[in-house]
FITORZA-146503 format. One record per residue: residue in three letters; x, y, z of N, C-alpha, C in turn; residue number from 1. Coordinates in nm, 2 decimals, always signed. Example, Ala and Ser with C-alpha at 12.3 -4.5 7.8 and 13.67 -1.06 7.14 Angstrom:
% FITORZA-146503
@rest:ALA, n_px:+1.32, n_py:-0.57, n_pz:+0.78, ca_px:+1.23, ca_py:-0.45, ca_pz:+0.78, c_px:+1.32, c_py:-0.33, c_pz:+0.78, nr:1
@rest:SER, n_px:+1.28, n_py:-0.22, n_pz:+0.71, ca_px:+1.37, ca_py:-0.11, ca_pz:+0.71, c_px:+1.29, c_py:+0.00, c_pz:+0.79, nr:2
***
This chain:
% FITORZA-146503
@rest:UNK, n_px:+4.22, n_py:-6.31, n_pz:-3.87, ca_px:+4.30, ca_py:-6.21, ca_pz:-3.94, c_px:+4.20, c_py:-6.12, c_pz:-4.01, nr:1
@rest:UNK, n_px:+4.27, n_py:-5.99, n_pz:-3.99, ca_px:+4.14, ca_py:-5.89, ca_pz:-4.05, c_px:+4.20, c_py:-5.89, c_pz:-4.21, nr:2
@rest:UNK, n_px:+4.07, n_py:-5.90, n_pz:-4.31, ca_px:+4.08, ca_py:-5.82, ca_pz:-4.46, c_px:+4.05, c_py:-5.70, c_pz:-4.46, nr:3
@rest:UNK, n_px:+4.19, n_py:-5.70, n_pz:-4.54, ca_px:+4.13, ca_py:-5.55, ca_pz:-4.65, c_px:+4.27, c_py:-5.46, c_pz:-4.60, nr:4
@rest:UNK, n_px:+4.22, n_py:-5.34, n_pz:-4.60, ca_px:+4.33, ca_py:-5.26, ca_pz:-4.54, c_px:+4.46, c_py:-5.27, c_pz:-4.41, nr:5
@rest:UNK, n_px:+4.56, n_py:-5.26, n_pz:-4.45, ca_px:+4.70, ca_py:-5.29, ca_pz:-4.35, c_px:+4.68, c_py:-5.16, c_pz:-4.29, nr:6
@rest:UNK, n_px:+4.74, n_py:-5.19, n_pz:-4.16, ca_px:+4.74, ca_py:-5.06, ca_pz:-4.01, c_px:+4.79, c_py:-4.96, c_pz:-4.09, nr:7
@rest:UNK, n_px:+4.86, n_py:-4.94, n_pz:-4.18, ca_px:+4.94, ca_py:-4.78, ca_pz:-4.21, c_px:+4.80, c_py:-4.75, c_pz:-4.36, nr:8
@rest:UNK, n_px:+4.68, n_py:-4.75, n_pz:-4.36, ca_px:+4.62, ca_py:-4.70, ca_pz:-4.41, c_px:+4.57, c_py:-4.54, c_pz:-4.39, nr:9
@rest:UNK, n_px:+4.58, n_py:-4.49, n_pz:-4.53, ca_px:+4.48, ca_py:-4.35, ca_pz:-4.48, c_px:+4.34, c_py:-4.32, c_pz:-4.40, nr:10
@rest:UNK, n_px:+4.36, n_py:-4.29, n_pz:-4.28, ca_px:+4.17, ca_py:-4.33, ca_pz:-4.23, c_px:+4.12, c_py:-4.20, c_pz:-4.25, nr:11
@rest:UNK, n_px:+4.11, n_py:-4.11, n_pz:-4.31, ca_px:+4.09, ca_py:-4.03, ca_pz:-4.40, c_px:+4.05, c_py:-3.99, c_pz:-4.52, nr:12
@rest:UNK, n_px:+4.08, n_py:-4.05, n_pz:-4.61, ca_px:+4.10, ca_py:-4.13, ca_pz:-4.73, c_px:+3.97, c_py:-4.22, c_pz:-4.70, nr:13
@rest:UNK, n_px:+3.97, n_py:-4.34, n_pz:-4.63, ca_px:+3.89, ca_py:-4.43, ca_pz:-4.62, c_px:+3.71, c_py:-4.36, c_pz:-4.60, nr:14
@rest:UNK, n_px:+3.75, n_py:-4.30, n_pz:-4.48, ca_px:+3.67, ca_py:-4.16, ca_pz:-4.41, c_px:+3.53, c_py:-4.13, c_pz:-4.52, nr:15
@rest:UNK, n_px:+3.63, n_py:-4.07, n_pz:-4.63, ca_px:+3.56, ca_py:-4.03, ca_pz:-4.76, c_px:+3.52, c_py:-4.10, c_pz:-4.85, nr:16
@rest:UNK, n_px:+3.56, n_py:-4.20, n_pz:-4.90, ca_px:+3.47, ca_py:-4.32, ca_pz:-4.97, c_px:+3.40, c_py:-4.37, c_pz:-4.90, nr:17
@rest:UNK, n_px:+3.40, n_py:-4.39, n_pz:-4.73, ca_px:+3.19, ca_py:-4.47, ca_pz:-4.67, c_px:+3.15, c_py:-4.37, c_pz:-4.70, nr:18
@rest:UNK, n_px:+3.17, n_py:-4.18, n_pz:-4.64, ca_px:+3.08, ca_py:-4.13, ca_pz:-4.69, c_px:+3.00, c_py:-4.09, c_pz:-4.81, nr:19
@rest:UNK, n_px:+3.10, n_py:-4.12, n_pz:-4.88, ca_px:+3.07, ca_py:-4.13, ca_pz:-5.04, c_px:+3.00, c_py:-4.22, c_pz:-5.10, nr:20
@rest:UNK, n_px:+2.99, n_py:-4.35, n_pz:-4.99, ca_px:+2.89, ca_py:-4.47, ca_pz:-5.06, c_px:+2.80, c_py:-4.43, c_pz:-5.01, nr:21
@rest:UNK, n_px:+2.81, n_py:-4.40, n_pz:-4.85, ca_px:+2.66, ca_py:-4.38, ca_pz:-4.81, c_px:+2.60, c_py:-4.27, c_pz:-4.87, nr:22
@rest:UNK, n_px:+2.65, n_py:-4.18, n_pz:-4.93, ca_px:+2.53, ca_py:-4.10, ca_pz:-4.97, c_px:+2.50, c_py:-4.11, c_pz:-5.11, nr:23
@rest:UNK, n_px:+2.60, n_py:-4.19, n_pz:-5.20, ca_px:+2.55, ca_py:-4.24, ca_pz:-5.31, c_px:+2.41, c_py:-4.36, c_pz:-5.32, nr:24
@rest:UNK, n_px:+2.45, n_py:-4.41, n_pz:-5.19, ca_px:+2.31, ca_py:-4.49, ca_pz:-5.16, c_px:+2.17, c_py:-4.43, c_pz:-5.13, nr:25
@rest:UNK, n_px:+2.18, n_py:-4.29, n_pz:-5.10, ca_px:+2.06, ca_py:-4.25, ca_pz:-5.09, c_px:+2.02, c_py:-4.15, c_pz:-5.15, nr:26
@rest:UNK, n_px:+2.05, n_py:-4.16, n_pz:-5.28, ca_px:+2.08, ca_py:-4.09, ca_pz:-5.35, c_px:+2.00, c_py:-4.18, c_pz:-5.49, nr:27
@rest:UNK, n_px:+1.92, n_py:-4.15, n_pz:-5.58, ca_px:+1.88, ca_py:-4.22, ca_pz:-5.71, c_px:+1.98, c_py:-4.19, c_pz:-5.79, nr:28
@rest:UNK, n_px:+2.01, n_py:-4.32, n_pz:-5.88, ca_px:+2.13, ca_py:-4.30, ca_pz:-6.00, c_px:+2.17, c_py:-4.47, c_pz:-5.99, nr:29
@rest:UNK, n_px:+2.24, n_py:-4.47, n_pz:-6.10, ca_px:+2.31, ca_py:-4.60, ca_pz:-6.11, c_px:+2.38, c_py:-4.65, c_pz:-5.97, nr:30
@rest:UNK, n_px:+2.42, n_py:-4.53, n_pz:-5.89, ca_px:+2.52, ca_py:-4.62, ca_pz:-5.79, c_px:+2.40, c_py:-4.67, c_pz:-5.66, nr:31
@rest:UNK, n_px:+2.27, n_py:-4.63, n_pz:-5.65, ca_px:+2.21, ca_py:-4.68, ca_pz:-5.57, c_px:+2.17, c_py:-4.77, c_pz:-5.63, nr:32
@rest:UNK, n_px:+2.15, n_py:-4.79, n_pz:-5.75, ca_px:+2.09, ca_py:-4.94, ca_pz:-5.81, c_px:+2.14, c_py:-5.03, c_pz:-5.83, nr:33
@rest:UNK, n_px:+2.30, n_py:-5.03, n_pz:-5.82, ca_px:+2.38, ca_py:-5.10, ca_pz:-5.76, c_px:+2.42, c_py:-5.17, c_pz:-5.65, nr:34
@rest:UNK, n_px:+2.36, n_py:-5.04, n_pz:-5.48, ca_px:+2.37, ca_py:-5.06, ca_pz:-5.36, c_px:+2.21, c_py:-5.17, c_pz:-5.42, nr:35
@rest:UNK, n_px:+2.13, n_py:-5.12, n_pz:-5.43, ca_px:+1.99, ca_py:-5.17, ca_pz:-5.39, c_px:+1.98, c_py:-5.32, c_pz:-5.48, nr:36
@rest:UNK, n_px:+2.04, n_py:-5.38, n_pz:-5.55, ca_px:+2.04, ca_py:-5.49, ca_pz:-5.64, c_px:+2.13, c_py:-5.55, c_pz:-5.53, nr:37
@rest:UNK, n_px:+2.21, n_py:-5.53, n_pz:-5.46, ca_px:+2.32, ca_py:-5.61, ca_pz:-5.37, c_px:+2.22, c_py:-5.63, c_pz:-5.27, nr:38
@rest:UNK, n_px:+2.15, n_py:-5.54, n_pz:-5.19, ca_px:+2.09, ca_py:-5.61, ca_pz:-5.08, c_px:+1.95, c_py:-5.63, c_pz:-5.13, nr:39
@rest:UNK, n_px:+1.88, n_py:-5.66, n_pz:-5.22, ca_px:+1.79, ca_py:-5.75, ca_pz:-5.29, c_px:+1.85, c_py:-5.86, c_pz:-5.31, nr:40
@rest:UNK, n_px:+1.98, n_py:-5.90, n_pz:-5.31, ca_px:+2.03, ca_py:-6.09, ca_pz:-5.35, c_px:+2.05, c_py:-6.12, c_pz:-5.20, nr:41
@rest:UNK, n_px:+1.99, n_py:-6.06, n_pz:-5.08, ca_px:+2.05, ca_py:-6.11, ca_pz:-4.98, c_px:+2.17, c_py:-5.99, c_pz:-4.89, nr:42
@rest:UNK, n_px:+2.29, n_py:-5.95, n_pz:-4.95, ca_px:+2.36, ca_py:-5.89, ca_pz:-4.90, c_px:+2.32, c_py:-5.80, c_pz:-4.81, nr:43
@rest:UNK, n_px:+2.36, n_py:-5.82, n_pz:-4.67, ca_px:+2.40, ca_py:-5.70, ca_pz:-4.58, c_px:+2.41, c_py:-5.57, c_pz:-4.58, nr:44
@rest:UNK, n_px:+2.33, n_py:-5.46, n_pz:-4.58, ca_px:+2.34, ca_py:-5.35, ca_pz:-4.64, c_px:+2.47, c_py:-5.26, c_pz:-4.61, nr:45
@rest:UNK, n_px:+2.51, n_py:-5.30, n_pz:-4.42, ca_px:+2.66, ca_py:-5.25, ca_pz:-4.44, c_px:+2.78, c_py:-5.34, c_pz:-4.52, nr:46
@rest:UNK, n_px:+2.74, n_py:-5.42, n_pz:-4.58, ca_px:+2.87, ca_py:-5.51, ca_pz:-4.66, c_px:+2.83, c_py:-5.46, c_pz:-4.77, nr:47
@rest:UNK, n_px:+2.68, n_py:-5.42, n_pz:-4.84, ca_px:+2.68, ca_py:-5.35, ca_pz:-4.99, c_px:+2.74, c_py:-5.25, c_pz:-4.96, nr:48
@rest:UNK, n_px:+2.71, n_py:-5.14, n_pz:-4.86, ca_px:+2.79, ca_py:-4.99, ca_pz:-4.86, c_px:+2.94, c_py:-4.99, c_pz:-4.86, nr:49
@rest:UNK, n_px:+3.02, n_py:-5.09, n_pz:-4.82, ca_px:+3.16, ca_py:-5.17, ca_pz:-4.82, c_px:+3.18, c_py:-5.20, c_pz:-4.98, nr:50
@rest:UNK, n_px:+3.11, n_py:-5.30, n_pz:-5.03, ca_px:+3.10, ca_py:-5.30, ca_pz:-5.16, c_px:+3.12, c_py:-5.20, c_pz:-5.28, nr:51
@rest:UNK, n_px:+3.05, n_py:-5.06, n_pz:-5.20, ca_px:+2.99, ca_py:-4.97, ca_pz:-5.31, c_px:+3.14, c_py:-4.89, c_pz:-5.25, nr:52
@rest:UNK, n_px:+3.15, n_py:-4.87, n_pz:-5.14, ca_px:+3.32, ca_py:-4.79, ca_pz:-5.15, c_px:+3.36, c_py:-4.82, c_pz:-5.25, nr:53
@rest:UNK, n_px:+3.44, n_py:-4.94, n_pz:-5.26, ca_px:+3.54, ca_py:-5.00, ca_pz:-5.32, c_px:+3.52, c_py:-5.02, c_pz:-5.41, nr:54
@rest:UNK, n_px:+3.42, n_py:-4.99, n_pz:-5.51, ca_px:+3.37, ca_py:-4.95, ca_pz:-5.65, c_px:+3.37, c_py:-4.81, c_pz:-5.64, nr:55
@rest:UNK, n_px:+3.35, n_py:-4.72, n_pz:-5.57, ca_px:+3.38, ca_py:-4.59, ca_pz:-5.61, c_px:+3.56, c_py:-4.55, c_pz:-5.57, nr:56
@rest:UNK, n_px:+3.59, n_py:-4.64, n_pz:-5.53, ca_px:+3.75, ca_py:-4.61, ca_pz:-5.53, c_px:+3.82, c_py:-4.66, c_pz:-5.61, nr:57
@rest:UNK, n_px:+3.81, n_py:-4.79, n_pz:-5.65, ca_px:+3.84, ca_py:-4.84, ca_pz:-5.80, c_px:+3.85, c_py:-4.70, c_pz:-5.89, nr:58
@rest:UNK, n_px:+3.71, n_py:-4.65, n_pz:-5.93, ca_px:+3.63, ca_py:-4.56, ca_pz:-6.03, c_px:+3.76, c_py:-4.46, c_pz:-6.02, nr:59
@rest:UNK, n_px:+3.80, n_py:-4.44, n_pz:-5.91, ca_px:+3.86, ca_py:-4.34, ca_pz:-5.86, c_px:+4.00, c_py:-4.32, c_pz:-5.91, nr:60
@rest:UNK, n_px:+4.07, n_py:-4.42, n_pz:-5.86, ca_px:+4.21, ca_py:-4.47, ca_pz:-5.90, c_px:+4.20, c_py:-4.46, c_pz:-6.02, nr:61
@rest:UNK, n_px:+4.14, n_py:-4.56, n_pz:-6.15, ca_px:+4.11, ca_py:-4.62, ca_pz:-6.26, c_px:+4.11, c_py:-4.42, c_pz:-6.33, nr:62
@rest:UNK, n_px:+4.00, n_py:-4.33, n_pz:-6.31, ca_px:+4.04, ca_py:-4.21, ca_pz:-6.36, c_px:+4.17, c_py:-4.09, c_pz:-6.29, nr:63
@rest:UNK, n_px:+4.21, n_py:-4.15, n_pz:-6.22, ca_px:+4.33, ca_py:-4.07, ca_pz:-6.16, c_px:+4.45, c_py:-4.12, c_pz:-6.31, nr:64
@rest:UNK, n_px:+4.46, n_py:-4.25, n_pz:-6.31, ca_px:+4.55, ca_py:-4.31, ca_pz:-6.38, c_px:+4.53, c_py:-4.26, c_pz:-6.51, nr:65
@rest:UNK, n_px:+4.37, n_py:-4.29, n_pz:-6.56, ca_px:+4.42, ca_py:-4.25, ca_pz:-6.68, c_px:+4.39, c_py:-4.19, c_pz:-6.72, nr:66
@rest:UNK, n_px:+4.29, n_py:-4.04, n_pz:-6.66, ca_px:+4.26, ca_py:-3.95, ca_pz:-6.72, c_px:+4.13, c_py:-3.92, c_pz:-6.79, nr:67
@rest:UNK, n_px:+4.07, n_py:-4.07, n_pz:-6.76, ca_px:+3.95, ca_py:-4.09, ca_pz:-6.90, c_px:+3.80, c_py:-4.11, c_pz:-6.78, nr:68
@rest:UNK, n_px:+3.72, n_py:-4.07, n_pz:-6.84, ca_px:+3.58, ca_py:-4.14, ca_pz:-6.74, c_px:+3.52, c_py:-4.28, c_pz:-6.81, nr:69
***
């Protein structure tokens, strides 16, 4: 059974948070030291870049909702 997103997701939507991880990964700042701390414990660099989406979509949602950074 696949995780994570059900068939009627936006792939679009999706589209733009990898590219959003991937280029925050290559990119210096907190969010690559975040990617780069994940595959220093071991982690898969495409399962950190999965990782780092869904922390920037969290971030996303979380200031959609409430307006605040």
């Amino acid at each position: 059974m696949t995780r994570g997103l059900n068939q009627n997701h936006n792939r679009s939507l999706k589209n733009i948070f990898k590219g959003a991880a991937s280029a925050a990964a290559a990119r210096p700042g907190a969010l690559q030291d975040f990617y780069r701390a994940m595959v220093e414990r071991g982690m898969k660099e495409e399962l950190a870049r999965v990782t780092l989406a869904r922390k920037l979509a969290a971030l996303t949602l979380r200031i959609w909702k409430t307006g605040e950074l």
